[in-house]
C-alpha positions as CSV (number, residue, x, y, z in Angstrom):
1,X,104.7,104.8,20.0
2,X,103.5,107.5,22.5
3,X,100.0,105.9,21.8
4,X,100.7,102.8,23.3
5,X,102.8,104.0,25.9
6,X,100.6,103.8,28.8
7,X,99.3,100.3,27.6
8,X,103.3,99.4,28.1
9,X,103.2,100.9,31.5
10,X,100.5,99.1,32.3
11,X,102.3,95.6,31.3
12,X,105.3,96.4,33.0
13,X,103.7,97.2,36.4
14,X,101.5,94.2,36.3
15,X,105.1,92.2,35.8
16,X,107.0,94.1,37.7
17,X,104.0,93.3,40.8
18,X,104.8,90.3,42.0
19,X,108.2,91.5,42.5
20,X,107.7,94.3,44.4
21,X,105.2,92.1,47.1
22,X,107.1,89.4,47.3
23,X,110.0,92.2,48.2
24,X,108.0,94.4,50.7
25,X,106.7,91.3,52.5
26,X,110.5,89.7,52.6
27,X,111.7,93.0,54.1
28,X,108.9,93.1,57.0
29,X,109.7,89.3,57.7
30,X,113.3,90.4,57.7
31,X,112.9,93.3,59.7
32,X,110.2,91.3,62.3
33,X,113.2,88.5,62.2
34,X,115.5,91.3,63.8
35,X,113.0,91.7,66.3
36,X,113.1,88.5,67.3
37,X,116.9,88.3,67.5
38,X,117.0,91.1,69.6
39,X,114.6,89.4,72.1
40,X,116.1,86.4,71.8
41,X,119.2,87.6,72.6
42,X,117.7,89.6,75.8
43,X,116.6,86.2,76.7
44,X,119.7,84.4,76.4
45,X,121.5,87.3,79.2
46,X,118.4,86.4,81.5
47,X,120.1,84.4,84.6
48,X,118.0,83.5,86.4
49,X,113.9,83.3,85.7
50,X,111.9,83.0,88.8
51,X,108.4,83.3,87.2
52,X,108.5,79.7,86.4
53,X,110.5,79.9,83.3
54,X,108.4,82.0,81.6
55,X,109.8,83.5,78.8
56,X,112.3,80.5,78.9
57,X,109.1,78.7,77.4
58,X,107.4,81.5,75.6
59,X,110.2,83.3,73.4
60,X,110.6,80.4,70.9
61,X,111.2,80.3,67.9
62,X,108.1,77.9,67.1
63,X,105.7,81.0,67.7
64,X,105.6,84.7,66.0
65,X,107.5,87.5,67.9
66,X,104.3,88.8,68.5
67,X,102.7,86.3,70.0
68,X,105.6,86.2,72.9
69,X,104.7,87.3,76.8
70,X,105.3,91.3,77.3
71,X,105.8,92.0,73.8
72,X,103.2,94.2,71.5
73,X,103.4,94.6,67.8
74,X,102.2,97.6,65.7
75,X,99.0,96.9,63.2
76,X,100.0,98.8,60.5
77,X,104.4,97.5,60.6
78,X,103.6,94.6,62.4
79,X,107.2,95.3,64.5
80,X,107.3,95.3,68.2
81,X,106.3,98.5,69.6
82,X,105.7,97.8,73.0
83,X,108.2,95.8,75.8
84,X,106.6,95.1,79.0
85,X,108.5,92.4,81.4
86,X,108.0,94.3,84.7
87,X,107.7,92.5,88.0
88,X,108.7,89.3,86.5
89,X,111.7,88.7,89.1
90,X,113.9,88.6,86.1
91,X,117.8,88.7,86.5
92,X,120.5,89.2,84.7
93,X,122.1,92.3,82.2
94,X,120.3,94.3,79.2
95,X,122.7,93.6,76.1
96,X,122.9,95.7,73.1
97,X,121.0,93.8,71.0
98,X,118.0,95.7,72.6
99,X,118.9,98.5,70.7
100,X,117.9,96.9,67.3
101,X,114.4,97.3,68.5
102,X,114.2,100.5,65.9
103,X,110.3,100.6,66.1
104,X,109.8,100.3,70.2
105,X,107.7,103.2,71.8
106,X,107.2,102.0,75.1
107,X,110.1,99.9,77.0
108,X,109.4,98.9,80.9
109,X,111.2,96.3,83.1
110,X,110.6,97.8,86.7
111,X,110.7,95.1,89.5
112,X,113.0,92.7,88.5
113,X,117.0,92.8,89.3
114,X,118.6,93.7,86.1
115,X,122.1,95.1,87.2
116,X,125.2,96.1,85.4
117,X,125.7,99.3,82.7
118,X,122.7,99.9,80.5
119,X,124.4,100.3,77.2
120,X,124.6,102.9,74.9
121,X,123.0,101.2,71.9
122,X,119.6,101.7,73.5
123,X,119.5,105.4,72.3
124,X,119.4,104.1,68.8
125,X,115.6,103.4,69.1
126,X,114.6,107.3,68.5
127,X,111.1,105.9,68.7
128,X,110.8,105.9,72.8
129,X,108.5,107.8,74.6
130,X,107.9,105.8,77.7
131,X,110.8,104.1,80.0
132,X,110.9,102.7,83.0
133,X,113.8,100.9,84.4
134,X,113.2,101.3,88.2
135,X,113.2,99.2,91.2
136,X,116.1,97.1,89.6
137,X,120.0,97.6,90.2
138,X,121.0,99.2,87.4
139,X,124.7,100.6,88.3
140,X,127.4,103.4,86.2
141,X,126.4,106.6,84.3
142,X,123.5,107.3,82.0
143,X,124.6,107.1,78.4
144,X,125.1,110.9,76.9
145,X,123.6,109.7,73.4
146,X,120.1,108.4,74.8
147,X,119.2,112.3,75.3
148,X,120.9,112.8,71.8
149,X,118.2,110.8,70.1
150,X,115.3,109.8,72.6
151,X,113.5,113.5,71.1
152,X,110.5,111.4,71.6
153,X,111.0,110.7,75.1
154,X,108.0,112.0,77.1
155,X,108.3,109.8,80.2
156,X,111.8,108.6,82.3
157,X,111.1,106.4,85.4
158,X,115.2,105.4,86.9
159,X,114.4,105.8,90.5
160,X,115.6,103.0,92.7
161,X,118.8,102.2,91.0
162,X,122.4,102.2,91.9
163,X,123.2,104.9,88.8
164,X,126.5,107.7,89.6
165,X,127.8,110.0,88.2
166,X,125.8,113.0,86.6
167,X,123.1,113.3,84.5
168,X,124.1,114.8,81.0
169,X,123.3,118.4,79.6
170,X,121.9,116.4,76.5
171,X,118.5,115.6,79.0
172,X,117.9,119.5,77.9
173,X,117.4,118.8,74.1
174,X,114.3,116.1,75.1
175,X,111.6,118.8,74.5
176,X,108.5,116.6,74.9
177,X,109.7,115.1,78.6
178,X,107.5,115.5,81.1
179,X,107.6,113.1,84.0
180,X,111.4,112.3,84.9
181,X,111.2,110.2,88.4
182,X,115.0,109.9,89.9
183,X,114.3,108.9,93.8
184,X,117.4,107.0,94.2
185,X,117.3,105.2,97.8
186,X,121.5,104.8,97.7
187,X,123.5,107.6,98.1
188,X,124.6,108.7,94.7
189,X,125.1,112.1,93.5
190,X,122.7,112.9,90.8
191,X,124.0,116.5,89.5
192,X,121.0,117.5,87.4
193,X,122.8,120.2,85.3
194,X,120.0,119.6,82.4
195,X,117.3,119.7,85.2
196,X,118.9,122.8,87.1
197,X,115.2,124.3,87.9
198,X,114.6,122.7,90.7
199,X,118.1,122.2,92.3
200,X,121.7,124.5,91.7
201,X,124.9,123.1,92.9
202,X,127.1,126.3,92.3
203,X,129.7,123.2,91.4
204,X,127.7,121.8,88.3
205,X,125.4,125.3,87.7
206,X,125.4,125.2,83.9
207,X,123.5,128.5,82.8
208,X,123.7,127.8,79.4
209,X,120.9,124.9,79.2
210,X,117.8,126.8,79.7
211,X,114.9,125.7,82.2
212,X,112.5,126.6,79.3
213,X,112.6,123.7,77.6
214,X,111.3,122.0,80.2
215,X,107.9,123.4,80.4
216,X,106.2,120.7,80.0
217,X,107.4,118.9,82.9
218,X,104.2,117.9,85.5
219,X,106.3,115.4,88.1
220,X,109.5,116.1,89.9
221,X,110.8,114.0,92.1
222,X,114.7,114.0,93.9
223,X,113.7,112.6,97.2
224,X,116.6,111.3,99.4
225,X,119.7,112.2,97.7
226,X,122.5,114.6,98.4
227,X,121.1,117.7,96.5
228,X,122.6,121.2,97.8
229,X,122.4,124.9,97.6
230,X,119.9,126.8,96.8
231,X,116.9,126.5,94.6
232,X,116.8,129.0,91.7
233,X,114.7,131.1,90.9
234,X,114.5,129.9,87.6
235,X,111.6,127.2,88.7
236,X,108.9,129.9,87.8
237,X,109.6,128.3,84.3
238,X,107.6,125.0,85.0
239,X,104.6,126.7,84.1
240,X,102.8,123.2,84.4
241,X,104.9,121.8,87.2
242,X,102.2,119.9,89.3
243,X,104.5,117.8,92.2
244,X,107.8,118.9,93.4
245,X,109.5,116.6,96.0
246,X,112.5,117.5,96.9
247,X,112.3,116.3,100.8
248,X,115.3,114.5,102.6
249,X,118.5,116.9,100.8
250,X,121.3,119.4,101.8
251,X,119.3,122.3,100.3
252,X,120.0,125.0,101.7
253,X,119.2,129.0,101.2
254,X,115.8,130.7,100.9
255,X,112.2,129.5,99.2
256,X,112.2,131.7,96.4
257,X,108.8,134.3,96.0
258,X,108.8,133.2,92.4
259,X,107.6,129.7,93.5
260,X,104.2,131.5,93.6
261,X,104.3,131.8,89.8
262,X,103.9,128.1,89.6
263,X,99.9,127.9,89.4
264,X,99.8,124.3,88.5
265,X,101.3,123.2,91.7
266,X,99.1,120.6,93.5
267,X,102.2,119.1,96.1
268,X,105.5,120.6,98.0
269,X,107.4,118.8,99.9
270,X,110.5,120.3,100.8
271,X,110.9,118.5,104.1
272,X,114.1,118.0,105.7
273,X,116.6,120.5,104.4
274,X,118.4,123.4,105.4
275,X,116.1,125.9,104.2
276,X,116.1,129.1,106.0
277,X,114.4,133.0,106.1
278,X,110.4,133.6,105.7
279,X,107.8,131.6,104.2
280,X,107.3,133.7,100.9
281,X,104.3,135.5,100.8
282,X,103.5,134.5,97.4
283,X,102.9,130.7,98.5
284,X,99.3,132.3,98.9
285,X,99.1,132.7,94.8
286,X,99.3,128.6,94.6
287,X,95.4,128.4,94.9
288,X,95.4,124.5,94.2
289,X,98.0,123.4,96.7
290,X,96.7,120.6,98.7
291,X,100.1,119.2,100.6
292,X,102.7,121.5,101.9
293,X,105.5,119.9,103.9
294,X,108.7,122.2,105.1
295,X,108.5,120.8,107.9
296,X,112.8,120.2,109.6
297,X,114.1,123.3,108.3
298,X,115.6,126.4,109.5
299,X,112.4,128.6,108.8
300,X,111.8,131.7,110.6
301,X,108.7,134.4,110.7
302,X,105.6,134.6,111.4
303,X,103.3,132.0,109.2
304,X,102.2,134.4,106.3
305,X,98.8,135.3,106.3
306,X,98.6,135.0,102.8
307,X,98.3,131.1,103.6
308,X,94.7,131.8,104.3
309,X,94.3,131.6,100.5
310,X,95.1,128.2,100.0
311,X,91.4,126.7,100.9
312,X,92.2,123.4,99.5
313,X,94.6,122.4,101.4
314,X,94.8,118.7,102.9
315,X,98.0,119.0,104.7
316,X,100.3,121.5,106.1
317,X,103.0,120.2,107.8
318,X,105.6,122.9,109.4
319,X,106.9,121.2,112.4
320,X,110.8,121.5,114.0
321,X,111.1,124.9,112.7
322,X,112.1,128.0,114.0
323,X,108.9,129.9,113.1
324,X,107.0,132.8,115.8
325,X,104.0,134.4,116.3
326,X,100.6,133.6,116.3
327,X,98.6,130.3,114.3
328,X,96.6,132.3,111.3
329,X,92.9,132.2,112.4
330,X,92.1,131.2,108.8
331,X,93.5,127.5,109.4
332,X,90.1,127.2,111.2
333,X,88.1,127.1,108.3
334,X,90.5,125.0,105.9
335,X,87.3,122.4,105.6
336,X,89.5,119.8,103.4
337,X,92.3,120.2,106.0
338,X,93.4,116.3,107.5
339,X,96.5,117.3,108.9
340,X,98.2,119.9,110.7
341,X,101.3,119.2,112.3
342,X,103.2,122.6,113.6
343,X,105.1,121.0,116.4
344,X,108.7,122.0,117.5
345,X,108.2,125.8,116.5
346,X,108.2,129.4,118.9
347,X,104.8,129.9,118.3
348,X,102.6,131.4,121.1
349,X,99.3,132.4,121.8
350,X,95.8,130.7,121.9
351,X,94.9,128.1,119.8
352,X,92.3,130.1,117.2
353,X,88.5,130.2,117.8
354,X,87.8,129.0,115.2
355,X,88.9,125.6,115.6
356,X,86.3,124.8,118.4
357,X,83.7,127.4,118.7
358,X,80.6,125.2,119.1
359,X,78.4,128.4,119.0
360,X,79.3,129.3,115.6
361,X,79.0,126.5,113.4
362,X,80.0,128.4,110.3
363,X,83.6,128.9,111.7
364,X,83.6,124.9,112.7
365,X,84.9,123.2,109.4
366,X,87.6,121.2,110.6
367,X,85.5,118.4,110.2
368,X,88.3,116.9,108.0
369,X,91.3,117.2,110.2
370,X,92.7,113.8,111.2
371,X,96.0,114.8,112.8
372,X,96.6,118.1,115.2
373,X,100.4,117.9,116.3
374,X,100.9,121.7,118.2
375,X,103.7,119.7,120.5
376,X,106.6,122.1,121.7
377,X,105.4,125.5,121.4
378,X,104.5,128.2,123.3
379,X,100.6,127.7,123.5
380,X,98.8,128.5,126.4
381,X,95.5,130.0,127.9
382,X,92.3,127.5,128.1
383,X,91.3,125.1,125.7
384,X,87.8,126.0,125.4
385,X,86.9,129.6,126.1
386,X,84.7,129.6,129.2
387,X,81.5,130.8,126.7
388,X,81.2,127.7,125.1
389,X,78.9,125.6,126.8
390,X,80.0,121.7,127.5
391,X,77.4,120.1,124.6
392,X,77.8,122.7,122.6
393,X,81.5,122.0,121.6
394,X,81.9,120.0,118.9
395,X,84.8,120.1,117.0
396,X,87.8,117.3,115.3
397,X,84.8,114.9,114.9
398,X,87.6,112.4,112.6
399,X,90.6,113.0,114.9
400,X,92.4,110.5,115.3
401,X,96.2,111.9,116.5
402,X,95.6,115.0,118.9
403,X,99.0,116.4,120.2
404,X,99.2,119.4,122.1
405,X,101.6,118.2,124.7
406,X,104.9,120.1,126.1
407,X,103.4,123.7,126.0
408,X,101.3,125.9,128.6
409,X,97.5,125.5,128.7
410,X,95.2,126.0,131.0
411,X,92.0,124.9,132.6
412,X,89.4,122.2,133.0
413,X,88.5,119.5,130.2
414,X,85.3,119.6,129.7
415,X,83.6,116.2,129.1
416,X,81.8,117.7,126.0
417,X,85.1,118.2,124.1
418,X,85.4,114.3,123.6
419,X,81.4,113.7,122.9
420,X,82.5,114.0,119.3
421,X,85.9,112.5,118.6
422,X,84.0,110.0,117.0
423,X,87.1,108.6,115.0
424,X,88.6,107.8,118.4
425,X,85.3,105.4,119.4
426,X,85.1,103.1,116.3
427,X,88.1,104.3,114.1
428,X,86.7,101.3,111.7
429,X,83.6,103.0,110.7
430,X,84.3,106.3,112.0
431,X,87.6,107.0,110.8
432,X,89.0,107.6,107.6
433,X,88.5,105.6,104.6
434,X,92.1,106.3,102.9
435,X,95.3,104.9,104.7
436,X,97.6,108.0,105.0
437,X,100.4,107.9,106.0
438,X,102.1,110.5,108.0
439,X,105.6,111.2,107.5
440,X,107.0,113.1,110.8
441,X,107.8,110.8,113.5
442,X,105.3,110.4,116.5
443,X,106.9,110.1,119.5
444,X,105.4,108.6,122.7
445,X,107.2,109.0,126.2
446,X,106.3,106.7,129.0
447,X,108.1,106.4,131.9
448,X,110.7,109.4,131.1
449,X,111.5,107.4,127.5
450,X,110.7,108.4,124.0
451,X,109.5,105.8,122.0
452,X,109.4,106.8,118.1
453,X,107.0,105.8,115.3
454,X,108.3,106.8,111.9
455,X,106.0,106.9,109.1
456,X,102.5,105.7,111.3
457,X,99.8,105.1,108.9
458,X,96.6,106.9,110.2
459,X,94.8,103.7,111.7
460,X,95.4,104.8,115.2
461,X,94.4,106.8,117.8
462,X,96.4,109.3,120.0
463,X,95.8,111.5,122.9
464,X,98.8,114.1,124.2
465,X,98.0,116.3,126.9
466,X,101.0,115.9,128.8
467,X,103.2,119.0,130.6
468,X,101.0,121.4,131.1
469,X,98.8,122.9,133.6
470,X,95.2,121.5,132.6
471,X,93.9,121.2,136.4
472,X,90.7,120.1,137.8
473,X,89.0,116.3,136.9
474,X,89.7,113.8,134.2
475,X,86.3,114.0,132.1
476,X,84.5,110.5,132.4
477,X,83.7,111.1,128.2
478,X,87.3,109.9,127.4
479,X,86.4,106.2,128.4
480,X,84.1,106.6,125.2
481,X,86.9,106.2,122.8
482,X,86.9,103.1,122.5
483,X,89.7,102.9,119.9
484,X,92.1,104.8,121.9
485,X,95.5,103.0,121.9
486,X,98.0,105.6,123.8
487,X,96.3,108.3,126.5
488,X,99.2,110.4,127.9
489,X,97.8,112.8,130.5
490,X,100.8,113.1,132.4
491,X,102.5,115.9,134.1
492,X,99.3,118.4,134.6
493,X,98.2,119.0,137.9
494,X,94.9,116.9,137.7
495,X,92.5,116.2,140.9
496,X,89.8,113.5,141.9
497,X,89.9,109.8,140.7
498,X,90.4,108.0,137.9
499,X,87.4,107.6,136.2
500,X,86.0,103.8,136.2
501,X,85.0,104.2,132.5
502,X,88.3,103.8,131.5
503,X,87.7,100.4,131.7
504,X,85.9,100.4,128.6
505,X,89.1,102.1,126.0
506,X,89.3,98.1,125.2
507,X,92.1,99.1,122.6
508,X,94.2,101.5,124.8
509,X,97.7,99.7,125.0
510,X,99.6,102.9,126.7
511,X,98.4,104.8,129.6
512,X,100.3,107.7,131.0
513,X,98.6,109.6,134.1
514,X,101.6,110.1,136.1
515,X,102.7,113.2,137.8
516,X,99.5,114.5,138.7
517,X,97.6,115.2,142.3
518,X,95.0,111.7,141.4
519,X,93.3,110.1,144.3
520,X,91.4,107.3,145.4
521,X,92.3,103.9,144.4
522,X,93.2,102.3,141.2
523,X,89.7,101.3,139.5
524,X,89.0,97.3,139.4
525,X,88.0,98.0,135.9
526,X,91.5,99.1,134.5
527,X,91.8,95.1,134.9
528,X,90.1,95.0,131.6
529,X,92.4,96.6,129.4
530,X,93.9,93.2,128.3
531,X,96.0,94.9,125.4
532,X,97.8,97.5,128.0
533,X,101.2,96.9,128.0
534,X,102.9,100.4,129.0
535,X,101.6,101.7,132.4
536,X,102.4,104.9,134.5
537,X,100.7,105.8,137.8
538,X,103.4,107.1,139.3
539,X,103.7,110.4,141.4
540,X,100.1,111.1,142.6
541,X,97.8,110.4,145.6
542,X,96.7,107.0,144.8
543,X,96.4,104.5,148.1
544,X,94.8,100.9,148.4
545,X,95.8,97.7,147.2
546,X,96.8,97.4,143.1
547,X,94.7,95.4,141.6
548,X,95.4,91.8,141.9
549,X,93.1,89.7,140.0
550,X,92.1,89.3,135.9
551,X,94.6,91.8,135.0
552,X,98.5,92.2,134.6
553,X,99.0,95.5,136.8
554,X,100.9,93.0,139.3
555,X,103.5,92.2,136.3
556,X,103.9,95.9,135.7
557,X,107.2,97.2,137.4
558,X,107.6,98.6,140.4
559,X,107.9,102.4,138.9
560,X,104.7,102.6,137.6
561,X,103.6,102.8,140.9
562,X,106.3,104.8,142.6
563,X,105.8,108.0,144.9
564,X,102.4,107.0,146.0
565,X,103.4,106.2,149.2
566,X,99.2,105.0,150.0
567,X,99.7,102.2,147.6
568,X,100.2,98.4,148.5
569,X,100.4,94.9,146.9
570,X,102.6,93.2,143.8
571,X,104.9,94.3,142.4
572,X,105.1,97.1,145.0
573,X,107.7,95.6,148.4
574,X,105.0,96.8,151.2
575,X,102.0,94.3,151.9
576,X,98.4,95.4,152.0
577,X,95.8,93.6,154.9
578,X,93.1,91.4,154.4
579,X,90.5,94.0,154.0
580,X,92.7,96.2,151.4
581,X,92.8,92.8,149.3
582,X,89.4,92.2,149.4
583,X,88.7,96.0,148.5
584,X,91.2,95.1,144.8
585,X,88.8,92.3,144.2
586,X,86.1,92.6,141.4
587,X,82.9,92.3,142.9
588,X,80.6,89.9,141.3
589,X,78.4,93.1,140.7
590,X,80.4,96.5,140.0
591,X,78.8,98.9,141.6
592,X,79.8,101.5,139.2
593,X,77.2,103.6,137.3
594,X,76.3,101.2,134.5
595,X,75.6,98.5,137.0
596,X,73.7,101.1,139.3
597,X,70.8,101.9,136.4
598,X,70.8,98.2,135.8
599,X,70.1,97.7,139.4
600,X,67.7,100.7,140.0
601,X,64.4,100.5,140.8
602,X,65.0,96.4,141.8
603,X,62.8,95.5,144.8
604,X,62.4,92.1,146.8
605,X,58.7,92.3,145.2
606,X,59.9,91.6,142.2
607,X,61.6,89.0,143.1
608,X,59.1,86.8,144.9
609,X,56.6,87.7,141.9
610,X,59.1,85.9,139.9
611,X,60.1,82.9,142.3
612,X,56.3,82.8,142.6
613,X,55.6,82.3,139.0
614,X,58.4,79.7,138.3
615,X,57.2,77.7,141.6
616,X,53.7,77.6,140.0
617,X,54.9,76.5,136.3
618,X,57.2,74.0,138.1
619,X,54.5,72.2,139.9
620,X,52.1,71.9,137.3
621,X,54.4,71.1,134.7
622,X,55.6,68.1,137.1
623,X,52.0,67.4,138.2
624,X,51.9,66.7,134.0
625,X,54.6,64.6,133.6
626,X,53.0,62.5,136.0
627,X,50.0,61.9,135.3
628,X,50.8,61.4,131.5
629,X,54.1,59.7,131.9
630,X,56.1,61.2,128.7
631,X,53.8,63.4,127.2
632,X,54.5,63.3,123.4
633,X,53.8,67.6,123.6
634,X,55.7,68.1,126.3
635,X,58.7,66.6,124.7
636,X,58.0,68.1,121.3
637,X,58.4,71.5,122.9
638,X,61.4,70.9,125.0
639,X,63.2,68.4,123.0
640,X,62.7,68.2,119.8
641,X,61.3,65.2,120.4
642,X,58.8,63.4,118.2
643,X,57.7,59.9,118.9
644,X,56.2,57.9,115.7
């Protein structure tokens, strides 16, 4: 019997076959069928469709599951693996049936407005490791028993949402998360007791879920919220934390020194809190930062000199803080830096050497910096040591927002320190190729009023020199930056006349000279500025009549012309004479310096030489015409014309 036992075995399997195929393939049918019910029953809570109907007509029934718009099925189970109905403009709620989807690993609707609860069933598909349900408005708690059984979950995008409440302790057992985006822009309270490294709210401070299991984690975002107190010390866990963004909070407290134990860090932005005490030292230890915003705090200190390590960086942004003392030379030679905004502080001193020393080029590496925003300090001295000779400066040569205004400098202008803003004359070409957008508010005064630009996108072009004591000429060289849009040079105590090449800033829609000791009369050529719109003249020396024709300056008001009592014409009350008006007009040839090299070395010689030699071809080409009546070569050469 034994002997023919596997010969039995043998007979039985090869019955027994069909059986077992016909049951495997029954269950993946069955188990693809509850796929399709699922979906089916997402459709059927969709509302509204606005992408033309499109799963309305797809999801069928008359074609496979896997066939259907968004979905994905595994090769080897052949069950959906993969949802993807983002930016559809789908509305309606997410039903439980989702959670049936036992075999899904990647789930994203983003951009569409799903609203309601997101149930509790979804945590059933243990599978997940990537979901995204942001930009929709998605309202109530997040379920406790996702973070019980999403251990997969290595991505959680839930930002722009209407969620409340808190965010469970369970998010602490999700070992493999490392990207969790929460940048609610409504006001709920997220109280991230699973996520306590980078916030503590000594209300919801739960000790007993440790910050180690979170090591992983690369991307932190909690931007505009209502996060408070301090942040722990306990971040130094994140050994691979590359972003942190905590920006627009209540934090309050000190930056911890054990931040510098985060090497992987690449972005800060703690920006608008309530952070107080010293810059740590050990931000110097974070040796591939390359954006550091604190900037709205309550920081005090000197900037550590430590910072000098941190030769990649592309922004550092410390402005309305309390912070003393003297700018680190080091930030010279920062050659990557774009933008350094330091305005509102107590800082003092000369602006370092090494930003515009001409005669040593290997200090001059700021050939990267796009934005220099010192407003509201306590600079002063020159702007240029006298050793540097006029064409030998050559710094900020893709500057493009240059803000030094409200503090105490010094001295002439030299014309070379313009020759190469070269951003400033074609910020097209010369300016930079990314779109960046800078964060602090700009803010323009003109006429006494502060006009604010929140979030300007570096495509323009700024000048602020205004309140100080800069004395002596405006330099001609400014009318070379040609893609100036706002010159505020106001409140100095600058002499002579304003310079004709103004004329040519074609783009300049604000100008700002006012409160100054300027003479002469108001340049013809301003007249070309047809995108001006904002215009202050007032409080100088300026006489003559304002210019009346191919401009607006008569529309501007009459205070952009006050307290120059030599002034005369519209808008201005007091009547010029005849000869004052004719002095406004634009002569048919300027007689400023282009037109006098265009004009130099012209002699009546010439000019009979040339009325000589068009008399000549005149008469004989007349002569011709004459004595050939139409000649065919004569017309072919003027006219096109051929006679057949």
């Amino acid at each position: 019997m034994e002997r023919y036992s596997p010969i039995l075995q043998l007979i039985a399997l090869l019955i027994l076959l069909p059986y077992l195929l016909s049951h495997n393939l029954a269950n993946t049918t069955t188990d693809l069928k509850t796929d399709e019910s699922s979906l089916l029953a997402f459709k059927s809570h969709i509302t509204n469709d606005s992408s033309h109907a499109t799963l309305g007509k797809n999801w069928t029934t008359k074609t496979s599951v896997c066939n259907w718009v968004g979905v994905t099925c595994g090769s080897r189970d052949s069950r959906v693996i993969a949802l993807d109905i983002s930016n559809m403009g789908l509305e309606g709620t997410i039903p439980p049936h989702i959670g049936n989807l036992s075999f899904l690993v990647s789930l994203n609707i983003t951009g569409n407005y799903f609203h309601g609860d997101l149930p509790e069933k979804l945590g059933k598909m243990h599978r997940l490791r990537i979901v995204d349900f942001s930009n929709n408005s998605f309202t109530g708690e997040l379920p406790r028993t996702w973070f019980r059984n999403m251990t997969d979950l290595e991505e959680l995008y839930l930002y722009r949402n209407n969620f409340s409440g808190i965010i469970p302790q369970e998010i602490g057992h999700l070992s493999n998360l490392r990207m969790i985006v929460l940048e609610p822009e409504q006001q709920s309270l997220f109280h991230c007791a699973g996520i306590q490294p980078f916030v503590s709210d000594k209300a919801i401070l739960d000790t007993t879920n440790p910050l180690k299991r979170y090591y992983n984690l690369v991307y932190r975002t909690l931007t505009a919220n209502k996060l408070s107190g301090p942040i722990t010390p306990k971040v130094t866990n994140l050994s691979k934390l590359a972003h942190l963004f905590l920006s627009n909070n209540n934090l309050g407290g000190t930056i911890p020194q054990e931040i510098g134990n985060l090497n992987s860090l690449t972005d800060i932005d703690l920006g608008t809190n309530h952070l107080s005490g010293k810059l740590p030292s050990t931000i110097g230890n974070l040796k591939t930062l390359g954006y550091l915003r604190l900037n709205s705090n309550n920081l005090t200190g000197q900037i550590p000199s430590s910072i000098c390590n941190l030769s990649s960086l592309m922004v550092l942004h410390m402005s309305e803080n309390k912070l003393q003392g003297r700018i680190p030379q080091c930030l010279g030679n920062f050659s990557t830096l774009s933008i350094l905004a330091l305005k509102g502080n107590q800082l003092y001193g000369h602006i370092p050497t090494t930003f515009a020393d001409g005669n040593k080029m290997k200090y001059l590496n700021l050939n990267e910096l796009q934005i220099l925003v010192m407003k509201s300090n306590k600079f002063h001295g020159k702007l240029v040591s006298d050793n540097l000779k006029n064409d030998n400066i050559l710094p900020f040569s893709k500057l493009q927002i240059f803000d030094i205004s409200h503090n105490k400098f010094t001295g002439h202008l030299p014309r070379g320190y313009f020759k190469n803003f070269v951003a400033m004359m074609n910020v097209k070409i010369n300016g930079t190729e990314e779109r960046i957008q800078f964060k602090d508010p700009v803010i323009l005064v003109l006429k006494g009023y502060e006009q604010k630009l929140l979030g300007i996108i570096i495509t323009s072009t700024l000048i602020d020199f205004s309140n100080n004591q800069f004395h002596g000429s405006v330099p001609k060289s400014i009318g070379k930056l040609n893609s100036l849009i706002y010159l505020n040079l106001s409140h100095n105590m600058f002499e002579g006349t304003i310079p004709t090449s103004f004329g040519n800033l074609s783009a300049l829609e604000q100008l700002d000279l006012s409160s100054n000791q300027l003479q002469g009369e108001i340049p013809w050529q301003l007249t070309r500025l047809l995108f001006l719109s904002s215009l202050n003249l007032s409080n100088n020396l300026l006489f003559g009549s304002i210019p009346q024709f191919g401009g607006q300056f008569p529309t501007f008001e009459n205070n952009s012309y006050m307290g120059n009592p030599g002034l005369c014409g519209r808008p201005l009350t007091k009547k010029c004479k005849d000869d004052d008006y004719d002095k406004a007009a634009p002569p048919s040839l300027s007689r400023d310096s282009d037109d006098s090299e265009f004009l130099e070395g012209f002699t009546w010689k010439v000019f009979v030489m040339g009325y000589g030699c068009g008399f000549v071809f005149g008469v004989t080409m007349g002569y011709l015409t004459l004595l050939y009546r139409r000649p065919t070569w004569l017309l072919n050469i003027f006219l096109g014309y051929d006679e057949k």
